[in-house]
C-alpha positions as CSV (number, residue, x, y, z in Angstrom):
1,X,88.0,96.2,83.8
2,X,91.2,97.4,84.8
3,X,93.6,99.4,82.7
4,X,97.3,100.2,83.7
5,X,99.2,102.5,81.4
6,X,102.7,103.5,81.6
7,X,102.7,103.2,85.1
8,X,105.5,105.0,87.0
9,X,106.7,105.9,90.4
10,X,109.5,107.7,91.7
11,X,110.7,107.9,95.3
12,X,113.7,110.8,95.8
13,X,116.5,108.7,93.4
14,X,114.5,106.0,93.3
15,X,112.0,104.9,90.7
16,X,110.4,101.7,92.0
17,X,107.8,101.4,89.5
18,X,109.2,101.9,85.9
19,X,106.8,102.6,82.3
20,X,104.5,99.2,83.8
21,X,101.0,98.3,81.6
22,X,98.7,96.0,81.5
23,X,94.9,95.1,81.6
24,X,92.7,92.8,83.7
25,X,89.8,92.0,81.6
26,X,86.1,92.2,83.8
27,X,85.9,88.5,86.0
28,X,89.5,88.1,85.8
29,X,92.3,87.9,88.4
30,X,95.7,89.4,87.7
31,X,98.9,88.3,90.0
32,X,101.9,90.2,90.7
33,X,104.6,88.3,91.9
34,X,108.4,88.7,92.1
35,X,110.9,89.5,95.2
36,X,110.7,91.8,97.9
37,X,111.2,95.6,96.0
38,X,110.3,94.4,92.7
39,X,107.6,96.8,92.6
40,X,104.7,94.8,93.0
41,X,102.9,96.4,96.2
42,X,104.0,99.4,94.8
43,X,102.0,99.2,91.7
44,X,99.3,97.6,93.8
45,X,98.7,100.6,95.8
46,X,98.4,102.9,92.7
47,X,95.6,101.8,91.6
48,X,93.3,102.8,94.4
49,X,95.9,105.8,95.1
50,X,96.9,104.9,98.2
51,X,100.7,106.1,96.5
52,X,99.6,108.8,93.6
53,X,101.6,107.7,90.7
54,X,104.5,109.7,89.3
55,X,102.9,109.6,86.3
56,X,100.8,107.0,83.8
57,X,97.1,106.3,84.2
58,X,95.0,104.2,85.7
59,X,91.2,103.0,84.8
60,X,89.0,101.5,86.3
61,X,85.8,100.6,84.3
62,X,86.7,103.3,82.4
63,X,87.2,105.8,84.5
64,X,90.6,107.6,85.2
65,X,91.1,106.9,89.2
66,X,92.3,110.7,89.1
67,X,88.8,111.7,88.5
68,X,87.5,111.2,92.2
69,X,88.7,112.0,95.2
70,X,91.2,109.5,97.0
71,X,88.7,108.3,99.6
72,X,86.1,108.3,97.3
73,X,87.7,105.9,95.6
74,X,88.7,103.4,97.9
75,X,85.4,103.1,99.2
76,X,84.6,101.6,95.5
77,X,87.2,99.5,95.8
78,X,87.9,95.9,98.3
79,X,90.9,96.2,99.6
80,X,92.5,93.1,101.9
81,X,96.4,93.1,103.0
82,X,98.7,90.7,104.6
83,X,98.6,92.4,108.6
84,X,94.6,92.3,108.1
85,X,94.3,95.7,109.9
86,X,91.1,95.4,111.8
87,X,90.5,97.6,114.3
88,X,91.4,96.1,117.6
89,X,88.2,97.9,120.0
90,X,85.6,96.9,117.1
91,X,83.9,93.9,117.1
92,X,84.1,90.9,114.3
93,X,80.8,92.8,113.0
94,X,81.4,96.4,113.6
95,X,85.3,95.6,111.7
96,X,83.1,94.2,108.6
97,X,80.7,97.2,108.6
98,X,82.8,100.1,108.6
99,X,82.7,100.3,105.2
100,X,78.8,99.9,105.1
101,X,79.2,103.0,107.7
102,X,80.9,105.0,105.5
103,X,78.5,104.4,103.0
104,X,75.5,105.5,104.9
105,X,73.9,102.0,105.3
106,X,71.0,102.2,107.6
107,X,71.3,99.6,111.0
108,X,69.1,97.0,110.0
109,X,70.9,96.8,106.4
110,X,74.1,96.5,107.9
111,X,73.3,93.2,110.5
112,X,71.9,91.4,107.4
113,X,74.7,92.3,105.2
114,X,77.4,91.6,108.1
115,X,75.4,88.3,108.4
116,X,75.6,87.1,104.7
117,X,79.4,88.0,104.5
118,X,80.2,86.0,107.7
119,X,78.4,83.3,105.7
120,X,80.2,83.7,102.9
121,X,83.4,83.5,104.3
122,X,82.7,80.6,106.2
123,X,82.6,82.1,109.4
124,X,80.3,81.2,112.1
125,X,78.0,83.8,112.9
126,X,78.5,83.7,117.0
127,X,81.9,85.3,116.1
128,X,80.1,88.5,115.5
129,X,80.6,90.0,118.5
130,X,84.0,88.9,119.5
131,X,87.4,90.9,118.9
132,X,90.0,89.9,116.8
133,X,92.3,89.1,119.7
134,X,89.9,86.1,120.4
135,X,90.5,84.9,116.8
136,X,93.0,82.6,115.0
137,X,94.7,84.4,112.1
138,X,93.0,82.1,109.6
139,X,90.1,83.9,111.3
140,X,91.0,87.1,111.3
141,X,91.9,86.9,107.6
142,X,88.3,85.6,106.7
143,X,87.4,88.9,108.8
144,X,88.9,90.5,106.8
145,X,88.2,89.5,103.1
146,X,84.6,89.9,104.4
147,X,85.2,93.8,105.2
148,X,86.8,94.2,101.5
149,X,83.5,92.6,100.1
150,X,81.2,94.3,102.3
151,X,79.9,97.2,99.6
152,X,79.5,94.6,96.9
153,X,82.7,96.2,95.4
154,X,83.5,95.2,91.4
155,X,86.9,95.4,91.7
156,X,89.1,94.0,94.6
157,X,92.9,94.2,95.4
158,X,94.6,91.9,97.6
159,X,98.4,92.8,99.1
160,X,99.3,89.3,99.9
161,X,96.8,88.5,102.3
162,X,97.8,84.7,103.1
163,X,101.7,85.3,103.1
164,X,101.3,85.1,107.2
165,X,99.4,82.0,107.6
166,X,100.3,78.0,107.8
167,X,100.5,76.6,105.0
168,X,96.8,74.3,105.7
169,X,94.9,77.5,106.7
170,X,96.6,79.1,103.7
171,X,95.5,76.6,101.6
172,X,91.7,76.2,102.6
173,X,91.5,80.3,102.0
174,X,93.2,80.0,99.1
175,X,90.5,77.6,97.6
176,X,87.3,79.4,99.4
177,X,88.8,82.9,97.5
178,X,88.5,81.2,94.6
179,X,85.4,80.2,94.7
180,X,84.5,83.2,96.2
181,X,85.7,85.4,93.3
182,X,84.3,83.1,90.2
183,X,81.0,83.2,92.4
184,X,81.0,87.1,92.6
185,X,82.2,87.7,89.1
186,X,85.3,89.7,91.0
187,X,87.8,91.4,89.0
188,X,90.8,92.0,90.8
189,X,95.0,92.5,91.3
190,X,96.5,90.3,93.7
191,X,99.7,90.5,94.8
192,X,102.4,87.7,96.3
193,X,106.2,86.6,96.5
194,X,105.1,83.0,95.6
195,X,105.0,81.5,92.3
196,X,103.2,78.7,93.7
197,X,100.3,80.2,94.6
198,X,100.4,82.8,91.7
199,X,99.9,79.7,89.3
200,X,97.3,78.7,91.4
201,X,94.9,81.8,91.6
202,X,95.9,83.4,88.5
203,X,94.1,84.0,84.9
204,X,97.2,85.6,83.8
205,X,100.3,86.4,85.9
206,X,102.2,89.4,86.0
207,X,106.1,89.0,86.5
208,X,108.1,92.1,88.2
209,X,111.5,93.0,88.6
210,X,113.1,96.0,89.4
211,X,109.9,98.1,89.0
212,X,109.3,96.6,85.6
213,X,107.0,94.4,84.6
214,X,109.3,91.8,82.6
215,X,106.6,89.3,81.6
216,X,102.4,88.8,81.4
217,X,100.6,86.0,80.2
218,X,98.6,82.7,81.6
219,X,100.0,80.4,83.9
220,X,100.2,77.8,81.1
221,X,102.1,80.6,78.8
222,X,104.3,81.7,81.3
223,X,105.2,77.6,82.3
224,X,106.2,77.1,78.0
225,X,107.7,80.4,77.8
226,X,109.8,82.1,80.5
227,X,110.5,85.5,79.4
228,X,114.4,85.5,80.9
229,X,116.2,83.7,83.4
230,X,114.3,85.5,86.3
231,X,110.8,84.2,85.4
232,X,112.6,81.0,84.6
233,X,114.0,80.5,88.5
234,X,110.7,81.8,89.7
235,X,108.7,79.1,87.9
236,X,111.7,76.6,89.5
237,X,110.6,76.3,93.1
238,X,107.0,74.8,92.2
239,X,108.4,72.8,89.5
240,X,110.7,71.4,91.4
241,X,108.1,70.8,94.7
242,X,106.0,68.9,92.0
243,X,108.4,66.4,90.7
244,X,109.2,65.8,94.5
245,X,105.6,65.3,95.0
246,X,105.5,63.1,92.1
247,X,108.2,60.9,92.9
248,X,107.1,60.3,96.3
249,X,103.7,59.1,94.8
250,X,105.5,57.2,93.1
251,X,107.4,55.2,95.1
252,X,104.8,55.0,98.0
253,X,102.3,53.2,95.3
């Protein structure tokens, strides 16, 4: 489980995270959406301390994320963002074990681990040895989701790790995570400018502006009950792109 209280983070003059709490039950998926400086990523990267908070707590199963060292505590975590950030002289493999490395997995542990994740992720296993110059992004991507399973993490945090893609690859990942996650029991934050696909990944959404967190509920709650006129014109764009969609069914029938 993850527990966010009174969240807060100030840069100089600028608090970009404001008094933000909330709770992601174990096996569920919380979203963050909202525009760019909302807070979101911000937020995000507190609660594996990649930005210490200005103050508030975080827990992770319990535990208050101040309690171990910040590497320490990433290596608990999966962590995927939008750039990917593999490392560009390591191969497909090597990328996905690095955290197996820093773990102290043995050789032989880490080609049969490296080998299940590239099956998990739908990746053929004759990528192993290639860069990620020689991939597609879809392909990179897969790469690496695979790298922020590879230590069987609990908990996972994604920074909006399809944004980049076309909108089929984006698609097919969005519906392998998903599976992926109810498969692994996952609990995780996930974080992205579109409503769209918020409503479409989410067991409860998280709506920020301004730092704050102005709304958190299901995507059915949120849909019957915009908090204010911000969640409301958020909720409009995939409203709207499904009565499109249903009138064009419509008349091509």
């Amino acid at each position: 489980m993850i527990e966010v209280r009174g969240l807060n983070k100030v840069f100089g003059d600028v608090t970009a995270v404001r008094d933000v709490s909330f709770t992601v039950p174990d096996g569920e998926l919380c979203v963050l959406v909202g525009g760019s400086g909302s807070g979101k990523t911000t937020t995000l990267k507190m609660l594996n301390r990649l930005i210490e908070p200005t103050s508030g707590t975080v827990l992770l199963e319990g535990q208050d994320a101040r309690a171990l060292p910040g590497p320490q505590l990433r290596r608990r975590i999966g962590y995927v963002f939008q750039k990917v950030g593999l490392f560009p002289h390591l191969t497909v493999a090597e990328n996905i074990a690095v955290p197996l490395t820093l773990h102290g997995w043995g050789a032989a542990e880490i080609r049969e681990r490296v080998n299940e994740l590239l099956d998990l992720v739908e990746l053929d296993r004759s990528l192993a040895g290639r860069r990620p110059q020689a991939l597609s992004g879809g392909q990179e991507q897969r790469v690496g989701v695979a790298r922020g399973l590879a230590a069987r993490p609990r908990i996972m945090l994604l920074d909006e790790p399809f944004g980049a893609l076309d909108p089929l690859i984006r698609d097919r990942l969005q519906q392998s995570f998903l599976t992926l996650r109810r498969n692994l029991g996952l609990t995780g934050v996930f974080v992205t400018h579109d409503m769209a696909e918020a409503l479409l990944l989410a067991d409860r959404i998280g709506v920020m502006q301004d730092g704050a967190l102005v709304q958190i509920g299901t995507p059915r709650a949120l849909l019957a009950s915009p908090a204010n006129p911000y969640v409301e014109r958020l909720l409009d764009t995939p409203r709207r792109q499904a009565r499109t969609f249903d009138a064009l069914a419509g008349a091509a029938s």
